[in-house]
C-alpha positions as CSV (number, residue, x, y, z in Angstrom):
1,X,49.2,-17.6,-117.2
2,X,47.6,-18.7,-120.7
3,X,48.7,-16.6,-123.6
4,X,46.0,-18.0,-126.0
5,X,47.5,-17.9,-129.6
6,X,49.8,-14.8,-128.9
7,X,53.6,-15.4,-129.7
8,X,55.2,-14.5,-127.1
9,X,58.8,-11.9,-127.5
10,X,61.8,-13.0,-126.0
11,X,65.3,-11.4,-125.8
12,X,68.5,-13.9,-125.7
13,X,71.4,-12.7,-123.6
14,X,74.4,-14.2,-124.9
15,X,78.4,-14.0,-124.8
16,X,79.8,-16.4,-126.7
17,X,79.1,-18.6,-130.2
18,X,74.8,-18.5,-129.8
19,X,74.2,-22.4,-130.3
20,X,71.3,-22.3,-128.3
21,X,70.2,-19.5,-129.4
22,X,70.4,-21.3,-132.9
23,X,69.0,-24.1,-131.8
24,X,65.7,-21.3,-130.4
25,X,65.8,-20.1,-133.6
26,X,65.3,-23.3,-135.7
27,X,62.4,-24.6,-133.5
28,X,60.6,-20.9,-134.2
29,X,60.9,-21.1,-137.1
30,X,59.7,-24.9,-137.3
31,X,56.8,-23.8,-135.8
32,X,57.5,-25.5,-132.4
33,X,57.7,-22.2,-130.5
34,X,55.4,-20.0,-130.6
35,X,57.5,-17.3,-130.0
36,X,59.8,-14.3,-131.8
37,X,63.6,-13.2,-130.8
38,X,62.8,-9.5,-130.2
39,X,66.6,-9.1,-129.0
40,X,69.9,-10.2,-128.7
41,X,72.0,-8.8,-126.3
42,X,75.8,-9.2,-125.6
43,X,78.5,-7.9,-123.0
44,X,80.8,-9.6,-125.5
45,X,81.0,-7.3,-129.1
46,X,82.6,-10.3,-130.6
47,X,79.8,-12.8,-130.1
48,X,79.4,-15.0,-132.9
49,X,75.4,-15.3,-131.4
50,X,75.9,-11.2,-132.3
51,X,76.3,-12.6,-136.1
52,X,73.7,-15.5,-136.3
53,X,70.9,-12.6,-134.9
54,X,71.9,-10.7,-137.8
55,X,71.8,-12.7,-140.0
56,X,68.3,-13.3,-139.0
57,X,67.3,-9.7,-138.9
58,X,66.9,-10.0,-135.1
59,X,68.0,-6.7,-133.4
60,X,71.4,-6.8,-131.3
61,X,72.5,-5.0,-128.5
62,X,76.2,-4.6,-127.0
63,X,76.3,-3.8,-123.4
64,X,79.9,-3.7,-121.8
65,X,80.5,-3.8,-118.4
66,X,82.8,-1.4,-118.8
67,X,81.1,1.3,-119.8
68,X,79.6,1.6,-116.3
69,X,80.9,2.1,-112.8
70,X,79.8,-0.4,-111.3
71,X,77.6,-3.5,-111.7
72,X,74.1,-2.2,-110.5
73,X,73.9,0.3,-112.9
74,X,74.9,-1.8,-115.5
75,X,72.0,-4.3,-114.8
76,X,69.7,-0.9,-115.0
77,X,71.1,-0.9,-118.2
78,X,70.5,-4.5,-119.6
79,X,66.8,-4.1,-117.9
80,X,66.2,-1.2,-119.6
81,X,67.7,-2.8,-122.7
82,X,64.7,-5.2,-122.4
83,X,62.0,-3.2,-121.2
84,X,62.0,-1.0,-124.6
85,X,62.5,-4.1,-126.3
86,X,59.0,-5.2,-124.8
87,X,60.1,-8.8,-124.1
88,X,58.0,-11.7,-122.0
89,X,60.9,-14.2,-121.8
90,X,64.6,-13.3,-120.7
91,X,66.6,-16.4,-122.3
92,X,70.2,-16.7,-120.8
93,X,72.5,-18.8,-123.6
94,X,75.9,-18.9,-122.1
95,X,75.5,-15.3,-120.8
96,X,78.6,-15.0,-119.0
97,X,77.5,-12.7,-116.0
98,X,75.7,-13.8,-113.0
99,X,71.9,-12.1,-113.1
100,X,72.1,-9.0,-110.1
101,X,69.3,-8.5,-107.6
102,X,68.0,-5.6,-110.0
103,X,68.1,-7.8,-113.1
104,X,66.1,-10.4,-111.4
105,X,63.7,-8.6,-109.4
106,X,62.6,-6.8,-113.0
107,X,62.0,-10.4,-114.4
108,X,61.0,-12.1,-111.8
109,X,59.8,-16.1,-112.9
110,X,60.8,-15.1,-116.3
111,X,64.2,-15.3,-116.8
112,X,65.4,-19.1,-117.6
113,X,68.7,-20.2,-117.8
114,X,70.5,-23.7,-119.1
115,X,73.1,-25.7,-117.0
116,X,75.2,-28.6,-118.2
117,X,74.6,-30.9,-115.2
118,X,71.4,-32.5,-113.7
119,X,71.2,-29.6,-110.8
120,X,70.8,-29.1,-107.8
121,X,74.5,-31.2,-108.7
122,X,77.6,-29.3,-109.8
123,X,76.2,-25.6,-110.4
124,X,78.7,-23.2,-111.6
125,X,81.0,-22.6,-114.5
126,X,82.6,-25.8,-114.7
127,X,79.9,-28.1,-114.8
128,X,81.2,-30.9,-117.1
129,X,84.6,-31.0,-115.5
130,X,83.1,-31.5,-112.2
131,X,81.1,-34.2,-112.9
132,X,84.1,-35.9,-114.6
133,X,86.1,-35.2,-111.7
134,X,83.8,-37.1,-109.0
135,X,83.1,-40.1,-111.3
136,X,79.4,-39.9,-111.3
137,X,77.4,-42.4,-114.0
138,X,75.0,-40.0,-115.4
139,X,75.1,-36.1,-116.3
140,X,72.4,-34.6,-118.0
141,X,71.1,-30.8,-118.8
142,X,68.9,-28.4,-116.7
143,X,66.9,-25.4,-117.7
144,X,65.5,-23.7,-114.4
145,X,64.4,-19.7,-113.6
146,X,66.8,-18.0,-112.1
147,X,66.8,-16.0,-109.1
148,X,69.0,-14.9,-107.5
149,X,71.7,-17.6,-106.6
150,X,74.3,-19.6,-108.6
151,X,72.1,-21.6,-110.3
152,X,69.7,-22.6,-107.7
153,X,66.3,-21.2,-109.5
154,X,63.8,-23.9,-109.4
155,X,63.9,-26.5,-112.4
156,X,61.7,-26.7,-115.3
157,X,62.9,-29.3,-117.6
158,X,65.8,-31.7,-117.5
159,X,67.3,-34.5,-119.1
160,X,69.6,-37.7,-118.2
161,X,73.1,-37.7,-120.6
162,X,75.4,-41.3,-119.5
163,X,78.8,-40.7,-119.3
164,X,80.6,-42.7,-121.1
165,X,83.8,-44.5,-120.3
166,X,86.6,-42.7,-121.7
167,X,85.1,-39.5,-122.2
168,X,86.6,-36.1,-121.4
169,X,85.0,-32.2,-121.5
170,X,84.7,-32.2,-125.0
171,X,82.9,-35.4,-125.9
172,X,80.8,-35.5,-123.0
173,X,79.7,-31.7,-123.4
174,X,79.2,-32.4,-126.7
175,X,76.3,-35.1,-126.5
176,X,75.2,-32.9,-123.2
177,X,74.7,-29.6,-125.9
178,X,72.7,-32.1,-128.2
179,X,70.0,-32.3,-125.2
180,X,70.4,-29.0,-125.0
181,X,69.0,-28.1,-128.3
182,X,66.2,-30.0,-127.2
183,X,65.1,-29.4,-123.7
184,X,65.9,-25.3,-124.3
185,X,63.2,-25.1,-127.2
186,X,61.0,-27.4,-125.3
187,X,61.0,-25.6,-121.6
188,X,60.5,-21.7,-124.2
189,X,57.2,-23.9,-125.6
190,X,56.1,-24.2,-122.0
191,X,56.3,-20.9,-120.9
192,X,55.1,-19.3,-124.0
193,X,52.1,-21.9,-124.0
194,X,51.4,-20.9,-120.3
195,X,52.0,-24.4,-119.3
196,X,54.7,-23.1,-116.1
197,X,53.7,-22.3,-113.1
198,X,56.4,-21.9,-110.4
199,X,55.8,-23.1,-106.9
200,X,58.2,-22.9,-104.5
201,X,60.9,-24.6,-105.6
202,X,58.8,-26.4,-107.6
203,X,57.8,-25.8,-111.2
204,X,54.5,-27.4,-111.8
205,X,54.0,-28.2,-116.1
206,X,50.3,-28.1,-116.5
207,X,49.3,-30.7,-119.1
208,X,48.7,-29.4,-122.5
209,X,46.2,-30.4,-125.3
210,X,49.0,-32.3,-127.3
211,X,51.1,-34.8,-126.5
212,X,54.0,-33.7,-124.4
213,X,57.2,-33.9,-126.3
214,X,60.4,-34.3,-124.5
């Protein structure tokens, strides 16, 4: 799956304030990624992640669920969004809809997605609450592929974030979204290097030439 020196295009599906998508950004434009944001796309027009792509020059796209009657045809729509945007990568950065069948059989092994827990632990929407709730030691952050389950894709990067005593959502998901600036960047690298190759329910990270930074 080696790319040579080609940046890759990626679209960023995203419905709320884009952090990771900034986060993207930042390491593109560092030169960490070789990669460009070809899209952002929304179901949510009031997307703060709708701003920050403007202000970057990157292209936007609304797509409301609403505006279709019923949920298969408006994946059709979001894949079609992306296919004549010409993207490699599908990024999902708090994109608040579950990928459908269509979506992922389109993108198959290229559609990643961040969780705030070390999964196969506490997958859903309230990841940080639940791993409060049951008292565990250590939480962390995931990126995996998706496919077609509740986030049960198989895992590409992760990283270990203690839990604190005395922490609640908000300072616990706080130091968990500073590993996610990190390890979201970092996994993009991988697969834009062609450094992924998915096995199972394994991801295998071939070696690269460099010094692997995590």
């Amino acid at each position: 799956m080696s790319r040579g020196d080609r940046k890759i295009d990626i679209a960023v599906l995203a419905s709320g304030s884009g952090t990771n998508l900034e986060a993207i950004a930042r390491a593109i434009d560092d030169g960490e990624v070789p990669a460009r944001i070809a899209l952002v796309l929304s179901d949510n027009p009031d997307a703060f992640a709708l701003e920050r792509a403007r202000k970057r020059g990157i292209p936007t796209r609304v797509v409301l669920l609403s505006d279709y009657p019923d949920r298969s045809s408006y994946d059709r729509a979001i894949v079609a969004a992306l296919e004549e945007a010409g993207v490699d990568l599908v990024v999902l950065a708090g994109y608040m809809k579950l990928a459908g069948p269509e979506f992922v059989r389109a993108f198959k092994g290229r559609i990643m997605n961040i969780h705030p827990a070390l999964l196969p632990s506490f997958p859903g929407t309230q990841g940080v609450r639940d791993t409060l709730e049951h008292g565990v030691k250590v939480s962390g952050v995931t990126v995996h592929f998706v496919d077609e389950g509740l986030d049960t894709g198989p895992i590409i990067v992760q990283e270990a974030v203690p839990v604190e005593e005395g922490d609640d959502e908000e300072t616990l998901h706080n130091r968990i979204h500073q590993a996610e600036y990190r390890q979201y960047p970092r996994a993009v690298r991988l697969f834009a290097e062609g450094r992924l190759e998915i096995d199972g329910r394994k991801v295998r990270v071939i070696p690269g030439s460099t010094e692997e930074r995590g």
